[in-house]
C-alpha positions as a Markdown table, in Angstrom:
| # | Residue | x | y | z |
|---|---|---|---|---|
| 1 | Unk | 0.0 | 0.0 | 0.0 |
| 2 | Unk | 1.1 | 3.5 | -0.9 |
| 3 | Unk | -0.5 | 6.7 | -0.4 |
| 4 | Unk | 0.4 | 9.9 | -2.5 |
| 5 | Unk | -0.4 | 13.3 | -2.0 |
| 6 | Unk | -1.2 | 15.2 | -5.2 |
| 7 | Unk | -1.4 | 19.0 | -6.1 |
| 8 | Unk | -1.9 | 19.6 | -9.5 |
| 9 | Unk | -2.7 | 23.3 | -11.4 |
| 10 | Unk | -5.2 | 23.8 | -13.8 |
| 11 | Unk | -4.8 | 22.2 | -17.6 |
| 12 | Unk | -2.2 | 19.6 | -15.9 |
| 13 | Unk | -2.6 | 16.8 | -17.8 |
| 14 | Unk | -0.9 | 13.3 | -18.5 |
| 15 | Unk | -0.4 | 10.5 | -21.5 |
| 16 | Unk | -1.9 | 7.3 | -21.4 |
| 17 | Unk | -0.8 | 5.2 | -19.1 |
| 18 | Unk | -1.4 | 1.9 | -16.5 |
| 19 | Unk | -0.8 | 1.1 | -13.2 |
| 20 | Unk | 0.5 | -2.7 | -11.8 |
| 21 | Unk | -1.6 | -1.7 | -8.7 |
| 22 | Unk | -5.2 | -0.4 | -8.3 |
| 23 | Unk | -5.7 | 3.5 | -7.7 |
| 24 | Unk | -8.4 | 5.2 | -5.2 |
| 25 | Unk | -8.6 | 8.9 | -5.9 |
| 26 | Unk | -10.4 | 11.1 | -3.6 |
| 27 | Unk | -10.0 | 15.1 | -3.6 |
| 28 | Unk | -9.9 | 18.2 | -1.4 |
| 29 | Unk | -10.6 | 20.4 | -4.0 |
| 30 | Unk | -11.0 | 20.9 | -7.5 |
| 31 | Unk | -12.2 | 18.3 | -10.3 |
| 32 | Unk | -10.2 | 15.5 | -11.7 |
| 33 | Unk | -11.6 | 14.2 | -15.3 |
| 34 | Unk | -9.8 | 10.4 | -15.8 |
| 35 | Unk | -10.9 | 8.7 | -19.5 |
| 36 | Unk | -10.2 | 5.4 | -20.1 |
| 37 | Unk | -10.5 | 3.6 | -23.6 |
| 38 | Unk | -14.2 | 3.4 | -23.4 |
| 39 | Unk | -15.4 | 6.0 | -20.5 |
| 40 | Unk | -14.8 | 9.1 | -19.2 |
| 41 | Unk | -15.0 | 9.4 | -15.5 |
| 42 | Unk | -15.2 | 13.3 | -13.5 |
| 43 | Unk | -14.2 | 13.2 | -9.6 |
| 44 | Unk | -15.4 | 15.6 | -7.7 |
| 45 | Unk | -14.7 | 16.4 | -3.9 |
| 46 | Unk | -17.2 | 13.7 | -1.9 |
| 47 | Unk | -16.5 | 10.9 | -4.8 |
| 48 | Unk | -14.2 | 8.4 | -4.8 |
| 49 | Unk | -12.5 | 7.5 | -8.4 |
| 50 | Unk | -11.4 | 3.4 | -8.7 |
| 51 | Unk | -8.9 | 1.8 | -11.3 |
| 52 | Unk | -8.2 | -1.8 | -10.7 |
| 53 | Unk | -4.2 | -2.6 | -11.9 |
| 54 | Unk | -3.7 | -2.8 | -15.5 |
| 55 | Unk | -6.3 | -0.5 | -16.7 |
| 56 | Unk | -4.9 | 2.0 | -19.3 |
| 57 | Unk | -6.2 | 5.1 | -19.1 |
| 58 | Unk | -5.3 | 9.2 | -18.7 |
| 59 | Unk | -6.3 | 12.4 | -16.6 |
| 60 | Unk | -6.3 | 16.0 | -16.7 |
| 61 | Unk | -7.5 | 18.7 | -15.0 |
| 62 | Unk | -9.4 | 21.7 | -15.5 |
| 63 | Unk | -9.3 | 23.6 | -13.0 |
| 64 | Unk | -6.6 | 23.2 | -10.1 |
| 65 | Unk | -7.3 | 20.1 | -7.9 |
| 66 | Unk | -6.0 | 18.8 | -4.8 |
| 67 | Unk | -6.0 | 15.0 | -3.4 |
| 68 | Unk | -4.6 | 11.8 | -2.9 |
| 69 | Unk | -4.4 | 8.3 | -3.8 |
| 70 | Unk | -4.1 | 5.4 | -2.6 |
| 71 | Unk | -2.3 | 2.2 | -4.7 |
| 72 | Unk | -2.8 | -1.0 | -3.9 |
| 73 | Unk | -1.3 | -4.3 | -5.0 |
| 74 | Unk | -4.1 | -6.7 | -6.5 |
| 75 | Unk | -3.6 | -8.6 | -3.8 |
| 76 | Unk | -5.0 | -6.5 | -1.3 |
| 77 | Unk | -8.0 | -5.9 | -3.4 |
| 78 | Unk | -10.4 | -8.9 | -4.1 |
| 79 | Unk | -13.0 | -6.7 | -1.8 |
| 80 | Unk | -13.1 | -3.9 | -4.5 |
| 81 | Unk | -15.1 | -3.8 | -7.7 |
| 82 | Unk | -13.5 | -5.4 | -10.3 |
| 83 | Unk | -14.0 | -2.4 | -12.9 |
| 84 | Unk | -13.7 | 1.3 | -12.6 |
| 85 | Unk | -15.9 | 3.5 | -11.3 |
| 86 | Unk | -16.8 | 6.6 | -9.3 |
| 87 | Unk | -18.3 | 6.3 | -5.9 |
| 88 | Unk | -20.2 | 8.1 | -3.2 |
| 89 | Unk | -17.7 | 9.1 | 0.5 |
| 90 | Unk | -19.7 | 9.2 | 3.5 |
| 91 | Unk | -18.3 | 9.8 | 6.5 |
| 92 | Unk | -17.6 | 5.9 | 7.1 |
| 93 | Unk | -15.8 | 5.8 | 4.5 |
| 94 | Unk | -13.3 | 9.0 | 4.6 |
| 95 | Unk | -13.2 | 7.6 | 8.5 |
| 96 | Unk | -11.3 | 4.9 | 7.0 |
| 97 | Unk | -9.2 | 6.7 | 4.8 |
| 98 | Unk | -8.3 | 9.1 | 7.1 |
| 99 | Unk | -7.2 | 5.9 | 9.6 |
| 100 | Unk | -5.3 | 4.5 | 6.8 |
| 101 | Unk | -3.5 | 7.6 | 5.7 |
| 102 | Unk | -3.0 | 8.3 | 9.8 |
| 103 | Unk | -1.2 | 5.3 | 9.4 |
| 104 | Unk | 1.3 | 5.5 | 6.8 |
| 105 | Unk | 4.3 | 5.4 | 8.4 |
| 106 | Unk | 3.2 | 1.5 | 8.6 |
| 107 | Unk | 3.9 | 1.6 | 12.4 |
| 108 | Unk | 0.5 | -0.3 | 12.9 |
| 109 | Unk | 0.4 | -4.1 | 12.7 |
| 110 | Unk | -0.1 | -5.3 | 8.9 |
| 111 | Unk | -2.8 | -7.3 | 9.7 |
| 112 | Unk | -5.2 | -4.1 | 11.0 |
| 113 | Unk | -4.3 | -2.0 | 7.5 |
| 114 | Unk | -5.8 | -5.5 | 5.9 |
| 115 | Unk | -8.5 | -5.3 | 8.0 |
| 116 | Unk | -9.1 | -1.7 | 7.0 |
| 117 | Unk | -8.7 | -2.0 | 3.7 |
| 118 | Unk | -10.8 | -5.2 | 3.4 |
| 119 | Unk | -13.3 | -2.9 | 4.9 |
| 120 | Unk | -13.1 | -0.3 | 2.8 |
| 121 | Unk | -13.7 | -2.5 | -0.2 |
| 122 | Unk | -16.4 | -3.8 | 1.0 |
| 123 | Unk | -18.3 | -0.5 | 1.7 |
| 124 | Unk | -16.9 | 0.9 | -2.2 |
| 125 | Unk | -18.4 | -2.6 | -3.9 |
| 126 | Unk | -21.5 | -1.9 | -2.2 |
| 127 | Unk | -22.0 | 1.4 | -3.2 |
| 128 | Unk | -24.0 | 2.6 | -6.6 |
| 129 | Unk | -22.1 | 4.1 | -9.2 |
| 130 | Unk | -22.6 | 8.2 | -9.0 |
| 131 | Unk | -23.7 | 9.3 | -12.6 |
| 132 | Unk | -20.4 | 10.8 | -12.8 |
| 133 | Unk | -19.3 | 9.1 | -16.3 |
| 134 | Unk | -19.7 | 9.7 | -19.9 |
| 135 | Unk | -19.5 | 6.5 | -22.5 |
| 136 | Unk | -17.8 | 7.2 | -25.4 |
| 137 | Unk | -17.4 | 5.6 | -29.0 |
| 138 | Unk | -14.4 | 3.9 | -29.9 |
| 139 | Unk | -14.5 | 4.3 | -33.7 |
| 140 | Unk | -11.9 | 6.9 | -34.7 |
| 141 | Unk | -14.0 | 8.8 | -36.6 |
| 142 | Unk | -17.1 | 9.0 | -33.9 |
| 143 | Unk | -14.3 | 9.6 | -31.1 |
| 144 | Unk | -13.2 | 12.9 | -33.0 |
| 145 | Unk | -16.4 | 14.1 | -33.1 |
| 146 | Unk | -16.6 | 13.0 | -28.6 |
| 147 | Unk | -13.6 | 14.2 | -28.5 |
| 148 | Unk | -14.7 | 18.0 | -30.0 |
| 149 | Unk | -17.4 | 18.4 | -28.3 |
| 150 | Unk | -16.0 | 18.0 | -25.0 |
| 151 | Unk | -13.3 | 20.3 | -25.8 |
| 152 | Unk | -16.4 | 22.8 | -26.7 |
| 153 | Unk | -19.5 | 21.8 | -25.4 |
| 154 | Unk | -20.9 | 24.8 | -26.4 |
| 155 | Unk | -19.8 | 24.2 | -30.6 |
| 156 | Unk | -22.0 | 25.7 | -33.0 |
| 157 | Unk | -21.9 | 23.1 | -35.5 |
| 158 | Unk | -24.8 | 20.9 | -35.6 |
| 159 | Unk | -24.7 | 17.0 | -36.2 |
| 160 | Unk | -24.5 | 17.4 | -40.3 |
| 161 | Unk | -21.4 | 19.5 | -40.0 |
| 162 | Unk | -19.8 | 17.7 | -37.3 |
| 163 | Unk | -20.2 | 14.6 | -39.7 |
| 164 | Unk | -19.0 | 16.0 | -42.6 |
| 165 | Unk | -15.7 | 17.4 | -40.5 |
| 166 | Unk | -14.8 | 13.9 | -39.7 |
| 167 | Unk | -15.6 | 12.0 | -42.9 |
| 168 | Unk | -18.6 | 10.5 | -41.7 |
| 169 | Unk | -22.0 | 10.4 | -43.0 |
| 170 | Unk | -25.7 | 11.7 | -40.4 |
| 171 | Unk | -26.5 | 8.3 | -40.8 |
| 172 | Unk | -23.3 | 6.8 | -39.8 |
| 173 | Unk | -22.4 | 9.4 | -37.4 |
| 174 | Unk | -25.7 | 8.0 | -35.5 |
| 175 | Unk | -25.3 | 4.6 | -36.0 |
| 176 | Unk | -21.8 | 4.8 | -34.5 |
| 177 | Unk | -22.9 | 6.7 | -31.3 |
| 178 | Unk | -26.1 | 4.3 | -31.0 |
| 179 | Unk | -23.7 | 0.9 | -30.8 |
| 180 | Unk | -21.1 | 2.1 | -29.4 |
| 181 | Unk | -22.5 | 4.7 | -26.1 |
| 182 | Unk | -26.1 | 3.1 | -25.9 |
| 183 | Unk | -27.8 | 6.7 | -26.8 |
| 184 | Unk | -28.2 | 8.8 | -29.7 |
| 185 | Unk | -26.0 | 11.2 | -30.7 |
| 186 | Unk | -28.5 | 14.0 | -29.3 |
| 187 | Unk | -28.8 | 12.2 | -26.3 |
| 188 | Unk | -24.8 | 11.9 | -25.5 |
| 189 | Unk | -24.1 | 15.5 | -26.8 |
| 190 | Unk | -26.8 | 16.7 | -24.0 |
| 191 | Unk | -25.4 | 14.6 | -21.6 |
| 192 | Unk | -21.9 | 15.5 | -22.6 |
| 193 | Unk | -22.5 | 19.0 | -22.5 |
| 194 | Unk | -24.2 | 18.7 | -18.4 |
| 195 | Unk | -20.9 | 16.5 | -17.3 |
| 196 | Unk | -18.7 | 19.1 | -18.5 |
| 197 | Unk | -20.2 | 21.6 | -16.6 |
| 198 | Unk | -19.3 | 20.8 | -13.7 |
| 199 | Unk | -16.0 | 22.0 | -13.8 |
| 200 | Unk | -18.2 | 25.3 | -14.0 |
| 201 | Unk | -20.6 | 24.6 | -11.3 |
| 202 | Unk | -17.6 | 23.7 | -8.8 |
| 203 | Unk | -15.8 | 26.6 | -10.1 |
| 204 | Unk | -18.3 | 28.8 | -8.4 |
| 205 | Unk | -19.3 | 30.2 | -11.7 |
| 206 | Unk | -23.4 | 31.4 | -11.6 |
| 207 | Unk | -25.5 | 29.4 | -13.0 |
| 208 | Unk | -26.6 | 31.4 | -16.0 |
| 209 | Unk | -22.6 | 31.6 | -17.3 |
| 210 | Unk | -22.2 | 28.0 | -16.9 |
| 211 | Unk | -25.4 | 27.4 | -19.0 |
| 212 | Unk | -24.2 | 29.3 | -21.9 |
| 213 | Unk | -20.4 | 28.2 | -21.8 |
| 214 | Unk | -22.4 | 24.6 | -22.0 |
| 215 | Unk | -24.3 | 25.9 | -25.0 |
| 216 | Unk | -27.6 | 26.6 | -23.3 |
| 217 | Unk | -29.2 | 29.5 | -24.3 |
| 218 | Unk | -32.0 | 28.5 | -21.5 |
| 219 | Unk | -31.2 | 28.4 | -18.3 |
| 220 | Unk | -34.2 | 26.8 | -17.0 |
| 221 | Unk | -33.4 | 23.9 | -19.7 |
| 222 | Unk | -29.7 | 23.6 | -18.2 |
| 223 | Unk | -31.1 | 23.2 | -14.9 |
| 224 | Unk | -33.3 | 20.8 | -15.7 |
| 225 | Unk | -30.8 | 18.2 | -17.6 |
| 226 | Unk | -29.1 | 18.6 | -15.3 |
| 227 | Unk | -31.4 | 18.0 | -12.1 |
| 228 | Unk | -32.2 | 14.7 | -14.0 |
| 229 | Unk | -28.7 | 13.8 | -14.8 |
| 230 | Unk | -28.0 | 14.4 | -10.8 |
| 231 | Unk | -30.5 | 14.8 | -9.2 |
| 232 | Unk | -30.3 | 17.7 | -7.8 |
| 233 | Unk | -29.8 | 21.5 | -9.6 |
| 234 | Unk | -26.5 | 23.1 | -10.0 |
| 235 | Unk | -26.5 | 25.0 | -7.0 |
| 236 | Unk | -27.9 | 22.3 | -4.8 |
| 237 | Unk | -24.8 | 20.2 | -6.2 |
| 238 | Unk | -22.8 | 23.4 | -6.4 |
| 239 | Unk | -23.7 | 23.9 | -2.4 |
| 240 | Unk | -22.8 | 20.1 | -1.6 |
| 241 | Unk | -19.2 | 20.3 | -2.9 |
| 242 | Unk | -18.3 | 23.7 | -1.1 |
| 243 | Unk | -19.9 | 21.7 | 2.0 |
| 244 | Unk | -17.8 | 18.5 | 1.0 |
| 245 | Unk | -14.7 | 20.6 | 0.7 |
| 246 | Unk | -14.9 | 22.5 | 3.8 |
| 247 | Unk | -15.7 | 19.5 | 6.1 |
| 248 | Unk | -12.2 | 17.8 | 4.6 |
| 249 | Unk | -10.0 | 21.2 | 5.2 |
| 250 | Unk | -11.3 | 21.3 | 8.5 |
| 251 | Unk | -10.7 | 17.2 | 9.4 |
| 252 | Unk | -7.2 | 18.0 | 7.5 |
């Protein structure tokens, strides 16, 4: 078991890459977008981001971001789901993390940090996925188009133009995002353009601002994609990380 400390500033960003151990993110501040071949994953403060070992992937950041992370080696991880994912914190479970990390000087027997982390597996596996990812296609083609749109959510072109850009026909732009994400290409460029928000809504931006740098031009429609996506409206969610961030600086 390791634990690292991370500070990074804002556009920090690194190449593909894998791990021979699995990785637990969890953050103080800031948000921490990791994609892997098939997904795109956003941690936010109060989420917990898990890679099992061997799972090539990359991160950046867009705004500055502070955490850690824990690796572990597979053997220490049979209690943890088997695929990646992003996971509610409660209290419980930063308890834990803040017992393990309390504890890395390894001065405490090796058979309670097993016990701890076997815990701690066990509350992650049983915990639902937060709707915190983003499916994307893996044709070349259909990925370019992904790809430009979450550079710009807010991209004037519409779906003929953004076909024709990337050598593809409507039809087969479409097709591709059908197969390959599980929702139309309407569907995942809504859902694409709420998910990238929220390095908006944590950045403290109002609500109106992030709507249009999402490529609203209703607010009321932002707010309620987005309330459906998560349950909650911006500055409900907006409200919950500040809270979430506060409670860790002041317990760290």
């Amino acid at each position: 078991m390791k634990i690292e400390k991370f500070d990074y500033d804002s556009l920090h960003s690194t190449p593909w890459h894998k791990h021979a151990s699995g990785q637990l993110y969890w953050l103080n501040h800031g948000i921490l977008v990791i994609e892997t071949t098939s997904v795109q994953w956003t941690v936010t403060p109060g989420s917990l981001g898990w890679f099992p070992a061997d799972v090539s992937h990359r991160a950046w950041v867009p705004t500055g971001v502070k955490g850690q992370s824990l690796y572990l080696e597979p053997a220490s991880c049979p209690p943890f789901p088997a695929h990646p994912g992003v996971y509610g914190a409660d209290a419980f479970v930063m308890a834990i993390l803040e017992r393990l990390c309390r504890e890395g000087d390894f001065s405490s027997p090796a058979e309670y940090q097993r016990h701890l982390l076997k815990l701690l597996g066990f509350e992650i596996a049983g915990t639902p996925d937060l709707p915190l990812q983003l499916t994307l296609p893996v044709d070349r083609r259909a990925r370019n188009v992904a790809n430009e749109l979450l550079k710009n959510p807010a991209c004037a072109l519409d779906q003929t133009q953004l076909a024709k850009q990337w050598g593809l026909s409507v039809r087969s732009l479409s097709r591709l995002f059908t197969q390959q994400t599980g929702l139309s290409f309407s569907q995942w460029r809504q859902q694409a353009k709420v998910v990238t928000s929220l390095q908006w809504v944590l950045a403290g931006l109002p609500v109106s601002e992030v709507a249009l740098r999402s490529g609203y031009s209703n607010v009321s429609a932002y707010i309620d994609v987005f309330r459906q996506r998560f349950g909650k409206t911006p500055g409900q969610f907006q409200n919950a990380l500040l809270r979430t961030e506060s409670r860790q600086k002041a317990s760290g």
